[in-house]
N, CA, C and O atoms as CSV, one atom per row, in Angstrom:
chain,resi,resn,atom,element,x,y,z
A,1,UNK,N,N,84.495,74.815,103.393
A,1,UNK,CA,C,84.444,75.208,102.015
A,1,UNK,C,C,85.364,74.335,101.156
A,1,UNK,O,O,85.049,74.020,100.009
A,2,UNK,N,N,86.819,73.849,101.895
A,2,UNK,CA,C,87.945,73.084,100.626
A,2,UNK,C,C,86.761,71.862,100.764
A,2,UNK,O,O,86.366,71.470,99.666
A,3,UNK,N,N,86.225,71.297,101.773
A,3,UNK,CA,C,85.646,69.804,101.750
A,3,UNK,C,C,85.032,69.961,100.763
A,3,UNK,O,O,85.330,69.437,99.690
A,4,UNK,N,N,83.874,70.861,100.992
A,4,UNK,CA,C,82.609,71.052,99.878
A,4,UNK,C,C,83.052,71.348,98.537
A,4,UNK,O,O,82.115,71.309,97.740
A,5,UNK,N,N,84.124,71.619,98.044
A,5,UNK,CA,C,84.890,72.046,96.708
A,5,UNK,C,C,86.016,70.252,96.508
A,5,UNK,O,O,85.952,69.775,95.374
A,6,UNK,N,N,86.460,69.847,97.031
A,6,UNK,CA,C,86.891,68.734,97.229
A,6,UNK,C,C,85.813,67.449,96.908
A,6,UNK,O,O,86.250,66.540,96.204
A,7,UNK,N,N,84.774,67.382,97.283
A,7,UNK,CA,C,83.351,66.441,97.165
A,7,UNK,C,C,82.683,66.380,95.614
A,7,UNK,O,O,82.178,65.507,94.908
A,8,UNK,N,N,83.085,68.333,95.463
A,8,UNK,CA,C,82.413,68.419,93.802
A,8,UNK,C,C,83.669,67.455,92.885
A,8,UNK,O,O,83.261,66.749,91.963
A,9,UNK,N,N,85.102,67.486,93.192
A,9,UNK,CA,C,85.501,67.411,92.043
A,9,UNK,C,C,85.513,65.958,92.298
A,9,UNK,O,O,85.642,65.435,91.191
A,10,UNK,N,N,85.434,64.949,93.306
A,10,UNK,CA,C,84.926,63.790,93.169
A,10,UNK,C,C,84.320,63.295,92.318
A,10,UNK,O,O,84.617,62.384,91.544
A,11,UNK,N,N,82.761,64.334,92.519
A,11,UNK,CA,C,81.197,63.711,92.124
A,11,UNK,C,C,81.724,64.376,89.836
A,11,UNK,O,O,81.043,64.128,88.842
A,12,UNK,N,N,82.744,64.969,89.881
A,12,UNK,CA,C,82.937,65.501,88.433
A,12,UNK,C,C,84.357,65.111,88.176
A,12,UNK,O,O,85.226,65.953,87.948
A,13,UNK,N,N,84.563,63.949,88.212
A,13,UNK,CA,C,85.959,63.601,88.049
A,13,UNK,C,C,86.488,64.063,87.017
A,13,UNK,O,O,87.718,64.055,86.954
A,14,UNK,N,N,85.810,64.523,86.069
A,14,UNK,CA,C,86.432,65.132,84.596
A,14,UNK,C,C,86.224,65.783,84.419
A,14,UNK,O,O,85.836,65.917,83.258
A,15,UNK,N,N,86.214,67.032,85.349
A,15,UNK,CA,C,85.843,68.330,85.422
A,15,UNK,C,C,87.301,68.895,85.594
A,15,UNK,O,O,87.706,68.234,86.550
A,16,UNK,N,N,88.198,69.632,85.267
A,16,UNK,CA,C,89.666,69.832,85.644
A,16,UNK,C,C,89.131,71.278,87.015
A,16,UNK,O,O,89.765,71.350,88.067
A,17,UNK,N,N,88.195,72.053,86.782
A,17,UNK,CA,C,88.218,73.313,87.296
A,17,UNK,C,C,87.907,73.059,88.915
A,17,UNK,O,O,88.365,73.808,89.777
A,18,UNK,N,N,87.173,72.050,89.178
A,18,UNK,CA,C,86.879,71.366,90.558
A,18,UNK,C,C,88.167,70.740,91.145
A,18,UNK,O,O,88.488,70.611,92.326
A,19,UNK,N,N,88.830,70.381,90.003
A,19,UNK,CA,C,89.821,69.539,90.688
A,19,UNK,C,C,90.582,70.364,90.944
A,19,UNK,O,O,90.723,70.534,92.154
A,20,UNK,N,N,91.502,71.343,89.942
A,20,UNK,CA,C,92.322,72.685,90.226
A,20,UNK,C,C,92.299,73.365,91.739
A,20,UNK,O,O,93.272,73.504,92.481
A,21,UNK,N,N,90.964,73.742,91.988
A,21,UNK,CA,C,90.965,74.221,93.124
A,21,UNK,C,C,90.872,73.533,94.080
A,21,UNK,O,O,91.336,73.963,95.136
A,22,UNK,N,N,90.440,72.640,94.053
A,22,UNK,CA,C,90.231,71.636,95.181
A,22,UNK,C,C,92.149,71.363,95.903
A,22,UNK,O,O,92.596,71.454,97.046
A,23,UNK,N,N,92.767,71.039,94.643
A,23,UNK,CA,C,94.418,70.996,94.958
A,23,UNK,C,C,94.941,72.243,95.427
A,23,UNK,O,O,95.773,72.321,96.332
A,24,UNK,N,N,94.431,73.262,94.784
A,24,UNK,CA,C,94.674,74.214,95.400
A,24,UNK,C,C,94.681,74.787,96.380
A,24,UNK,O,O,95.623,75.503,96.720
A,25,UNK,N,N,93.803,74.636,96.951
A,25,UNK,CA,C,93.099,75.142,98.581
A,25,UNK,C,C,93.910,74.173,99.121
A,25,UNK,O,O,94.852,74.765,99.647
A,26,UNK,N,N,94.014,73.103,99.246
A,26,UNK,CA,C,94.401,71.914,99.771
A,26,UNK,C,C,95.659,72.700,100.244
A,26,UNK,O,O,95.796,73.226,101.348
A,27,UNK,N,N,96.818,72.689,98.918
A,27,UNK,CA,C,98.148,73.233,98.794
A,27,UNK,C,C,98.312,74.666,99.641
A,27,UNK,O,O,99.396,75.026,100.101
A,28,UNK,N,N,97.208,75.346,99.763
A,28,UNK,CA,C,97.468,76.702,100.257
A,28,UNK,C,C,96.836,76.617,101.727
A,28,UNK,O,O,96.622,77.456,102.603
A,29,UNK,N,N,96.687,75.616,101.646
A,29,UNK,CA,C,96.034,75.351,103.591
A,29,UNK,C,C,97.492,75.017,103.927
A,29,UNK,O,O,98.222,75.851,104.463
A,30,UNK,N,N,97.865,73.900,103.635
A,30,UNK,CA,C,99.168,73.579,104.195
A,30,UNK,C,C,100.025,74.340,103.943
A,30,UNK,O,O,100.750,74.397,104.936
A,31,UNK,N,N,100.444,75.088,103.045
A,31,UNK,CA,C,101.271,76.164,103.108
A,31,UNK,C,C,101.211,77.181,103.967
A,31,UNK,O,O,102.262,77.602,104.450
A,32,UNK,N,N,99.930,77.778,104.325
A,32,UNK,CA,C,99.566,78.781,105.378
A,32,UNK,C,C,100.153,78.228,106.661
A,32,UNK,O,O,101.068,78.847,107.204
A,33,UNK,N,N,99.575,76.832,107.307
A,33,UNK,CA,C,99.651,76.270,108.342
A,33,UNK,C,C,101.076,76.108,108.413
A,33,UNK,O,O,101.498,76.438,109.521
A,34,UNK,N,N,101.759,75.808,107.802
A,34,UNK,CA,C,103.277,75.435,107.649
A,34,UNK,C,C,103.234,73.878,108.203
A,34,UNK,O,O,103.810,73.473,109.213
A,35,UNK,N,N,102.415,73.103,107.301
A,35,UNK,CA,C,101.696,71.717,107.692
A,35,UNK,C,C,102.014,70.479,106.535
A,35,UNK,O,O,100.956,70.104,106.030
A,36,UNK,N,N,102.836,69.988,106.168
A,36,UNK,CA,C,103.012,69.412,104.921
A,36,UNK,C,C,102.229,67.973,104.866
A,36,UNK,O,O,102.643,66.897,104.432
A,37,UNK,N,N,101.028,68.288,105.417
A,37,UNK,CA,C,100.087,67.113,105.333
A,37,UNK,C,C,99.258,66.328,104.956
A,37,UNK,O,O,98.998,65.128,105.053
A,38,UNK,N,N,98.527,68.052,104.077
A,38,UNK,CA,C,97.669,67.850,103.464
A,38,UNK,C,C,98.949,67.892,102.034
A,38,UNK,O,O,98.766,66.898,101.332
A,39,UNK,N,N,99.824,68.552,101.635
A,39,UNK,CA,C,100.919,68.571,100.305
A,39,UNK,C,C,99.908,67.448,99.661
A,39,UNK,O,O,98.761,67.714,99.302
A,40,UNK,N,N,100.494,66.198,99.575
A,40,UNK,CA,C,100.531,64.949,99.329
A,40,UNK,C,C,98.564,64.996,98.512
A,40,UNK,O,O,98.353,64.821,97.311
A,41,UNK,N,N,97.699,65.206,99.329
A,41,UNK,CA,C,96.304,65.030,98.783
A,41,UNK,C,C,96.206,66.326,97.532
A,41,UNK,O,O,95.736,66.187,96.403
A,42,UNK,N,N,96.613,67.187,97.938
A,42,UNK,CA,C,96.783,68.388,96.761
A,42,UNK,C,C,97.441,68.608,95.509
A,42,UNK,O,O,97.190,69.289,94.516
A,43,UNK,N,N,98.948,67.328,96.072
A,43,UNK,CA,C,99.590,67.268,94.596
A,43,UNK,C,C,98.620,66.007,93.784
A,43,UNK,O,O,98.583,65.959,92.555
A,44,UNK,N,N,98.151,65.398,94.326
A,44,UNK,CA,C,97.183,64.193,93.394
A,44,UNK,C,C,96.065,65.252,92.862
A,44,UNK,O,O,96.247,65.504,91.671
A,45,UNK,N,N,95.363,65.687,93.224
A,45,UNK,CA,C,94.380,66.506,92.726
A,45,UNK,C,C,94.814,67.806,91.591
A,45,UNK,O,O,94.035,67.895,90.642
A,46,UNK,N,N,95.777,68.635,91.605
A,46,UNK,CA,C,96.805,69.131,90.889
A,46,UNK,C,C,97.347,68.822,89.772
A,46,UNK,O,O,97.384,69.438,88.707
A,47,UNK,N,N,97.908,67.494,90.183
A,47,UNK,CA,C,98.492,66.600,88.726
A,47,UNK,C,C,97.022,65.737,87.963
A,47,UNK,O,O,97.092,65.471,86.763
A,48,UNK,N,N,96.221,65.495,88.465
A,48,UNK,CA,C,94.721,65.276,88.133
A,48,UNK,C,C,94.496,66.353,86.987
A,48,UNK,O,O,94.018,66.185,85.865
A,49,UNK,N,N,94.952,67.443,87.557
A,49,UNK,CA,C,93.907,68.375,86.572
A,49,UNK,C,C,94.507,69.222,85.570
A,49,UNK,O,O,94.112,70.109,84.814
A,50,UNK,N,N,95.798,68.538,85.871
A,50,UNK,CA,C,96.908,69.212,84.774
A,50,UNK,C,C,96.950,67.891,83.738
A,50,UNK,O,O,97.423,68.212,82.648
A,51,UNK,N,N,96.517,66.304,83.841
A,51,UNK,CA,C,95.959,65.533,82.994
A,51,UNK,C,C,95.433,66.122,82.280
A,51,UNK,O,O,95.800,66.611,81.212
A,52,UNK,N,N,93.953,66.151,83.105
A,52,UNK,CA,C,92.353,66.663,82.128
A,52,UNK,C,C,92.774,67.791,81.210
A,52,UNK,O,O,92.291,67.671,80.084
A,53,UNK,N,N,93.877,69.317,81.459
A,53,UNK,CA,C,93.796,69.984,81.020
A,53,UNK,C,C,95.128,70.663,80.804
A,53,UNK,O,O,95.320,71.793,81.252
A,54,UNK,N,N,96.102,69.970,80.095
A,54,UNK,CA,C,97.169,69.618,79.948
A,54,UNK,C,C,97.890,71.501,79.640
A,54,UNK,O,O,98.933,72.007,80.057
A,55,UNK,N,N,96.954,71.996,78.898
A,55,UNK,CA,C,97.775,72.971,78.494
A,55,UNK,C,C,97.221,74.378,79.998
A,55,UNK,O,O,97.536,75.541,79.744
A,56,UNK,N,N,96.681,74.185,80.987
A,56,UNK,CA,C,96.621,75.508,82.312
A,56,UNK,C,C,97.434,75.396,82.322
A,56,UNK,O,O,97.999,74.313,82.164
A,57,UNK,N,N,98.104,76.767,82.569
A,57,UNK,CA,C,98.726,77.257,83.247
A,57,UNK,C,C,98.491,76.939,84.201
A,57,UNK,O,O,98.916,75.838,84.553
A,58,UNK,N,N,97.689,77.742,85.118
A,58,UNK,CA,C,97.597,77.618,86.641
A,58,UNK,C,C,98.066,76.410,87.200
A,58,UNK,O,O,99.088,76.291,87.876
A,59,UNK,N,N,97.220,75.459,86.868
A,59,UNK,CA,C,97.387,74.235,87.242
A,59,UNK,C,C,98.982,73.794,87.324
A,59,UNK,O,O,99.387,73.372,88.407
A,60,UNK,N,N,100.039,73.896,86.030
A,60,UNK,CA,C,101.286,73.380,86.035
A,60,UNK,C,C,101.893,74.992,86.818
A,60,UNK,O,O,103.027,75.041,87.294
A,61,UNK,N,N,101.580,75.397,86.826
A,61,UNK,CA,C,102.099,76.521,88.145
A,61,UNK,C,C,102.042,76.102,89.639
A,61,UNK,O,O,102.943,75.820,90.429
A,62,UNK,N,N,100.497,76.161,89.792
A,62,UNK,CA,C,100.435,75.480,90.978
A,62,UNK,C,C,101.437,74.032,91.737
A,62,UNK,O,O,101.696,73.951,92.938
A,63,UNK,N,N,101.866,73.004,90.660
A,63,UNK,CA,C,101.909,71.483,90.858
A,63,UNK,C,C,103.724,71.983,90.871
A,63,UNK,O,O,104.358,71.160,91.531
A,64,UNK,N,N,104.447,72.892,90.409
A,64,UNK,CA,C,105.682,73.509,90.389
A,64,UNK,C,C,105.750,74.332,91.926
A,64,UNK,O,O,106.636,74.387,92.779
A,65,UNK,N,N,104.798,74.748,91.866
A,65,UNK,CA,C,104.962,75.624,92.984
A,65,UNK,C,C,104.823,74.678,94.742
A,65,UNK,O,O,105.140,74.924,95.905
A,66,UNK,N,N,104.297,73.777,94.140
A,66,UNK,CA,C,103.985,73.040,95.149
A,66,UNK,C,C,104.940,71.649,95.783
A,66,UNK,O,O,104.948,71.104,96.887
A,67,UNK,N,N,105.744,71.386,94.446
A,67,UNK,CA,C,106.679,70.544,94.261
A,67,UNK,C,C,107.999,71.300,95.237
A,67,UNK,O,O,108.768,70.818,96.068
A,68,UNK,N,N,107.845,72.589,94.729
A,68,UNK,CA,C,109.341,73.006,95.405
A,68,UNK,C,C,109.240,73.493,96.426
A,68,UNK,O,O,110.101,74.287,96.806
A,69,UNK,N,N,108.151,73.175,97.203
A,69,UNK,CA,C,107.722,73.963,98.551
A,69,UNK,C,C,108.455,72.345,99.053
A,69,UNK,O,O,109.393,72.388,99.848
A,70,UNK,N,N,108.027,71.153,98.605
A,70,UNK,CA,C,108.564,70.246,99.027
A,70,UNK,C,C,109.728,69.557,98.965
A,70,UNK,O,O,110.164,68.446,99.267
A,71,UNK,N,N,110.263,71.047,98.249
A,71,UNK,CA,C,112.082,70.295,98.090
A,71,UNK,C,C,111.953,69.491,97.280
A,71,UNK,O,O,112.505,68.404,97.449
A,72,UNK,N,N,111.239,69.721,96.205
A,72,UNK,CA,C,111.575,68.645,95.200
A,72,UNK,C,C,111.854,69.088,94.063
A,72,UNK,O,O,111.243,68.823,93.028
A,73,UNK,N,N,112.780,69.783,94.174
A,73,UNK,CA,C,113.521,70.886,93.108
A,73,UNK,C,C,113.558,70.666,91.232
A,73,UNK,O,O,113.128,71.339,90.296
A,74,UNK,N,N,114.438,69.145,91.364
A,74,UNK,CA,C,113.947,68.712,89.965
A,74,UNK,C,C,112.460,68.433,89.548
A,74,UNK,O,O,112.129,69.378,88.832
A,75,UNK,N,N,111.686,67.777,89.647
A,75,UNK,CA,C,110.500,67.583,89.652
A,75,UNK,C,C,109.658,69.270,89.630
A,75,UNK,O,O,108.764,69.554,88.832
A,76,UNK,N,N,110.230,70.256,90.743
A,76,UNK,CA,C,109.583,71.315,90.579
A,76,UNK,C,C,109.831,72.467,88.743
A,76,UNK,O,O,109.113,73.197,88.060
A,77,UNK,N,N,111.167,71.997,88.703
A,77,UNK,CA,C,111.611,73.074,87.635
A,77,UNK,C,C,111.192,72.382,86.000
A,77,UNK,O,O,111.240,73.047,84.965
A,78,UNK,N,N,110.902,71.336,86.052
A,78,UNK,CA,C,110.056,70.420,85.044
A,78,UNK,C,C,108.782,71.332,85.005
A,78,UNK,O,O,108.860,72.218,84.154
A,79,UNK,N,N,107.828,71.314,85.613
A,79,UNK,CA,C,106.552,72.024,85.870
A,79,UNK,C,C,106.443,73.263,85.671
A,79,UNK,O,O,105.536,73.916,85.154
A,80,UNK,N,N,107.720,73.647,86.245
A,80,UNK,CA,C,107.713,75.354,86.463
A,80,UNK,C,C,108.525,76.181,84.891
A,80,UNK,O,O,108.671,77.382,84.660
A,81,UNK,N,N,108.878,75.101,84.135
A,81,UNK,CA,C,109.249,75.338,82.812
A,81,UNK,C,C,107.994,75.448,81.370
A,81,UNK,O,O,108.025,75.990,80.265
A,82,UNK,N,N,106.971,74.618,82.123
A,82,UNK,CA,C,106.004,74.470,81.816
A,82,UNK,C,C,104.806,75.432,81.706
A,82,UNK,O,O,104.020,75.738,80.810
A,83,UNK,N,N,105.013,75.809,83.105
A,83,UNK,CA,C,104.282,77.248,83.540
A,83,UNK,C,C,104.868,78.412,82.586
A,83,UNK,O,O,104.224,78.923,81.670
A,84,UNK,N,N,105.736,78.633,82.820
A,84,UNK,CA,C,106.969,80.118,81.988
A,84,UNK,C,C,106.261,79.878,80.391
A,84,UNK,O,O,105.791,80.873,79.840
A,85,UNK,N,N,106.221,78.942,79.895
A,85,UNK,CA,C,106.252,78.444,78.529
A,85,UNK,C,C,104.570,78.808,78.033
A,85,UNK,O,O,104.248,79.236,76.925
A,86,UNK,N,N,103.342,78.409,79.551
A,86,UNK,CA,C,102.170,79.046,79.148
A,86,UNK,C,C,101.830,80.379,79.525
A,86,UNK,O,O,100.821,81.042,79.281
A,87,UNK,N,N,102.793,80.625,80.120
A,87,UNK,CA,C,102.190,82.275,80.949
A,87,UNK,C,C,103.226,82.877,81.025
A,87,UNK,O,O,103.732,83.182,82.106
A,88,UNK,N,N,103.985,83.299,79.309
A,88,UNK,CA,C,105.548,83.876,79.320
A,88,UNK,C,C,105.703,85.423,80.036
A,88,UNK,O,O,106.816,85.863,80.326
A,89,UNK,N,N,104.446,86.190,80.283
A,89,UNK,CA,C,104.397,87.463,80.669
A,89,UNK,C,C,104.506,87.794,81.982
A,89,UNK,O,O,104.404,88.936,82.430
A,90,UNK,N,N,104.837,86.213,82.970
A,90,UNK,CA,C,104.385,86.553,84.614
A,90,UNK,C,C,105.727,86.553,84.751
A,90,UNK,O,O,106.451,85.705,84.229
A,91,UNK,N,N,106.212,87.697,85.603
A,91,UNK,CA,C,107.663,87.643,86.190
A,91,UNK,C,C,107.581,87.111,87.759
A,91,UNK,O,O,108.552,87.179,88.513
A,92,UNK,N,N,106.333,86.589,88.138
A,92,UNK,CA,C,106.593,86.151,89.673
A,92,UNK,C,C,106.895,84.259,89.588
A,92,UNK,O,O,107.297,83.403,90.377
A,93,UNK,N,N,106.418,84.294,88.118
A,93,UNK,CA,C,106.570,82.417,87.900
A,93,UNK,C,C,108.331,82.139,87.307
A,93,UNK,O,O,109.121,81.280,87.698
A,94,UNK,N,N,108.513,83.118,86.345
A,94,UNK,CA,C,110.500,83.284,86.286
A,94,UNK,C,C,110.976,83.586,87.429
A,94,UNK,O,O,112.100,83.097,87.539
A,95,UNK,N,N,110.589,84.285,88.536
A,95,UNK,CA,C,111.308,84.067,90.076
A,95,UNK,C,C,111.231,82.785,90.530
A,95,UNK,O,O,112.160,82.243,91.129
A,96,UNK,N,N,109.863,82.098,90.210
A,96,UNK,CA,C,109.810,80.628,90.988
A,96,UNK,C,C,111.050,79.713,90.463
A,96,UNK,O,O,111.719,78.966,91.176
A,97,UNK,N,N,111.222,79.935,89.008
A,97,UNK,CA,C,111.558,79.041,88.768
A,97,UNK,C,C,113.119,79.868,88.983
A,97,UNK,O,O,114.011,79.020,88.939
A,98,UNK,N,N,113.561,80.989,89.155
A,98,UNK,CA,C,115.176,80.975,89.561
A,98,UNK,C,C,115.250,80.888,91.064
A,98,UNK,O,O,116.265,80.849,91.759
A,99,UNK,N,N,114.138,80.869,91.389
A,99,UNK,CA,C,114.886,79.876,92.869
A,99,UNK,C,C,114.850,78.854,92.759
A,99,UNK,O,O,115.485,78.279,93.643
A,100,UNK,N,N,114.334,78.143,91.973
A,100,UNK,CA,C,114.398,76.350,91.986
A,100,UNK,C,C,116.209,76.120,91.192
A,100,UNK,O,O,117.217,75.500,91.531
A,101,UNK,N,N,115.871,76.916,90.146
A,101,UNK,CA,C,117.833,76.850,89.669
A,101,UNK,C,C,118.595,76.939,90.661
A,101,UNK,O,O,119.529,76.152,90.818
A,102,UNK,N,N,118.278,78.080,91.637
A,102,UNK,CA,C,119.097,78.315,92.643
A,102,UNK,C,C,119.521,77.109,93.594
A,102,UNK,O,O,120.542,76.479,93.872
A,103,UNK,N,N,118.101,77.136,93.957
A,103,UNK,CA,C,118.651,74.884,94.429
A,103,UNK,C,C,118.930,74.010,94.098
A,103,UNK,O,O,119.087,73.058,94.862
A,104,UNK,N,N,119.146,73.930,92.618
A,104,UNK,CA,C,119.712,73.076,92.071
A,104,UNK,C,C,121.051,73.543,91.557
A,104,UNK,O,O,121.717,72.907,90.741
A,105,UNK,N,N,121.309,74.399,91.952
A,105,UNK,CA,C,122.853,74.817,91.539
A,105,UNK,C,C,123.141,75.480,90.172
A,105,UNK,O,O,124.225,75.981,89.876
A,106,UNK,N,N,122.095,75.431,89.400
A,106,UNK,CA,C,122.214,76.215,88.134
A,106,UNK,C,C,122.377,78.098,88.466
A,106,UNK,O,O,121.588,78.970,88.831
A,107,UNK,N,N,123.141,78.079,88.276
A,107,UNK,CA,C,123.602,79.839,88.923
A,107,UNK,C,C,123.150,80.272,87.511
A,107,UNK,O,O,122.106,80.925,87.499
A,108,UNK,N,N,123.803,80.006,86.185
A,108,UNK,CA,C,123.368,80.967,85.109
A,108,UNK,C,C,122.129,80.603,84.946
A,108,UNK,O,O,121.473,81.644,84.949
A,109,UNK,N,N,121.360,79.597,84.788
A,109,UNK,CA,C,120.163,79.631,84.510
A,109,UNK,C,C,119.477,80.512,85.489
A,109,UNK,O,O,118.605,81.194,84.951
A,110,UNK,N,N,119.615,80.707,86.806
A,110,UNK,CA,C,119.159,81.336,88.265
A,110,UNK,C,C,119.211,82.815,87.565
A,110,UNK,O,O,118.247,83.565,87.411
A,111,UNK,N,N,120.321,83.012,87.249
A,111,UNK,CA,C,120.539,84.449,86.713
A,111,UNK,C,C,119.743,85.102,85.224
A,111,UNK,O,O,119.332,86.181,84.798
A,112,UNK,N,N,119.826,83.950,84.879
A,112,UNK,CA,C,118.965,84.550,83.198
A,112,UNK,C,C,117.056,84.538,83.426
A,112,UNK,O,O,116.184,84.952,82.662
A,113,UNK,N,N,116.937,83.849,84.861
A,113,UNK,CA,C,115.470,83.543,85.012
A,113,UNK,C,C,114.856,85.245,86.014
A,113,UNK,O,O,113.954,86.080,86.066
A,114,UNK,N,N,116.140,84.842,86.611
A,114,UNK,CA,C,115.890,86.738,87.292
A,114,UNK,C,C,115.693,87.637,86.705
A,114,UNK,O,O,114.788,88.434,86.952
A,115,UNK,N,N,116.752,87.749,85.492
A,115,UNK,CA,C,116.282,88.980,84.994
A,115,UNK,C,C,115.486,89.139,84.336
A,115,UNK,O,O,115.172,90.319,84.180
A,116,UNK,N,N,114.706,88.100,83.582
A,116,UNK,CA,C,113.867,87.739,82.853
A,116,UNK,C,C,112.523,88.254,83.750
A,116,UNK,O,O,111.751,89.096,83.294
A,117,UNK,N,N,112.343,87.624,85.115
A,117,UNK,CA,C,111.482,87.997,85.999
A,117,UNK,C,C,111.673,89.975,86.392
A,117,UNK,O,O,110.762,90.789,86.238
A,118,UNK,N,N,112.988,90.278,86.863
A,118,UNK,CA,C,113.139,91.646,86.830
A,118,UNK,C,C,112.425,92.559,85.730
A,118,UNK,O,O,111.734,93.552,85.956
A,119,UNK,N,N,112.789,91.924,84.316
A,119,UNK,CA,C,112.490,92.804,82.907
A,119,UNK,C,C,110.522,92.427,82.638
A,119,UNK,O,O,109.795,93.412,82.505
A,120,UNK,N,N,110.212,91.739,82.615
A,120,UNK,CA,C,108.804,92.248,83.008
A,120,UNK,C,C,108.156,92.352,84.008
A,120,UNK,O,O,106.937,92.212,83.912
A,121,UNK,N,N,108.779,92.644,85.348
A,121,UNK,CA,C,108.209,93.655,86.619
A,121,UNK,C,C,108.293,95.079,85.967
A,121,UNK,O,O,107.307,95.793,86.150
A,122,UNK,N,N,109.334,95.595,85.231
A,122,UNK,CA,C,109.972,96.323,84.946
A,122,UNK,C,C,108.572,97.175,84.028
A,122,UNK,O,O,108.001,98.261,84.123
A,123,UNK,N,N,108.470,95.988,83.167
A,123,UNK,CA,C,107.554,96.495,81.940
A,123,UNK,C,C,106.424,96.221,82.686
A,123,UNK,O,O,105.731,95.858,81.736
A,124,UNK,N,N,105.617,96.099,83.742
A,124,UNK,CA,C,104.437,95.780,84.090
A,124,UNK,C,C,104.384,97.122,84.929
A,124,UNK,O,O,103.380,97.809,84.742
A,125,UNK,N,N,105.373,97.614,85.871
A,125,UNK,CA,C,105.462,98.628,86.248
A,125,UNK,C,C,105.149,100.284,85.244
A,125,UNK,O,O,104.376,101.215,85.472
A,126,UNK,N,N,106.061,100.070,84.216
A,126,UNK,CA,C,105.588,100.966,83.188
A,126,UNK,C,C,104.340,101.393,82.810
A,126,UNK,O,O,103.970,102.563,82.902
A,127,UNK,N,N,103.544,100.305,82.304
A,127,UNK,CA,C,102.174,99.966,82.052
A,127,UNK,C,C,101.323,100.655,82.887
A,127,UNK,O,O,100.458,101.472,82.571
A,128,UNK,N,N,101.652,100.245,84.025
A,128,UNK,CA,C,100.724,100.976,85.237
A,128,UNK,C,C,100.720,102.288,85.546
A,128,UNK,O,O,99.910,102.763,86.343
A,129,UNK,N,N,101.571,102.940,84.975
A,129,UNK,CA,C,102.304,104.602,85.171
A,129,UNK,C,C,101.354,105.270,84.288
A,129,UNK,O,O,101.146,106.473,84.446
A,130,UNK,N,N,100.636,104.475,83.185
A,130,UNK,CA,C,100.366,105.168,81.764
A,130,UNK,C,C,98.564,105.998,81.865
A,130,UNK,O,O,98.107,106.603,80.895
């Protein structure tokens, strides 16, 4: 299925939504496997489709999320600032990015991204009560 989703965004090079997933699957195979092999083909396809479609979310989520799986902390919190900035309501993407502070040694930023992530779990939890 990633091949056959991988082939489309070939044959549609300027398609961002072929390419998205295509990096995606890619990124979440090797992540499952605990395989950093395929990383490398997923972040090209990823940063591909965060070109074509500059303002996803997903996409600069994904390419953050994928960066700091590879220890590439600066490079990840660039992306993952990016993400926060299109999708200010997700508190699981302000966790991503206070663990990337966390590896980079930013403790207050680590801390203001937590609670930030805490305070709308907080309010998402509410929501769901109603």
């Amino acid at each position: 299925m990633i091949q056959a989703l991988c082939t489309q965004a070939g044959s549609h090079p300027r398609d961002p939504i072929f390419t998205e997933w295509c990096g995606a699957l890619l990124f979440l195979k090797s992540y499952v496997a605990g395989n950093s092999s395929l990383t490398q083909p997923a972040l090209a396809h990823l940063q591909r489709s965060v070109e074509l479609a500059p303002r996803d979310h997903i996409a600069n989520c994904i390419v953050g999320q994928t960066l700091s799986w590879m220890q590439h902390a600066e490079d990840a919190r660039h992306w993952l600032e990016a993400c926060v900035r299109f999708e200010p309501d997700s508190a699981e993407e302000y966790y991503g990015l206070s663990r990337v502070d966390q590896e980079l040694n930013r403790k207050q930023a680590a801390l203001e991204q937590s609670a930030l992530a805490a305070k709308l779990k907080a309010c998402i939890s509410k929501t769901k009560s109603w």
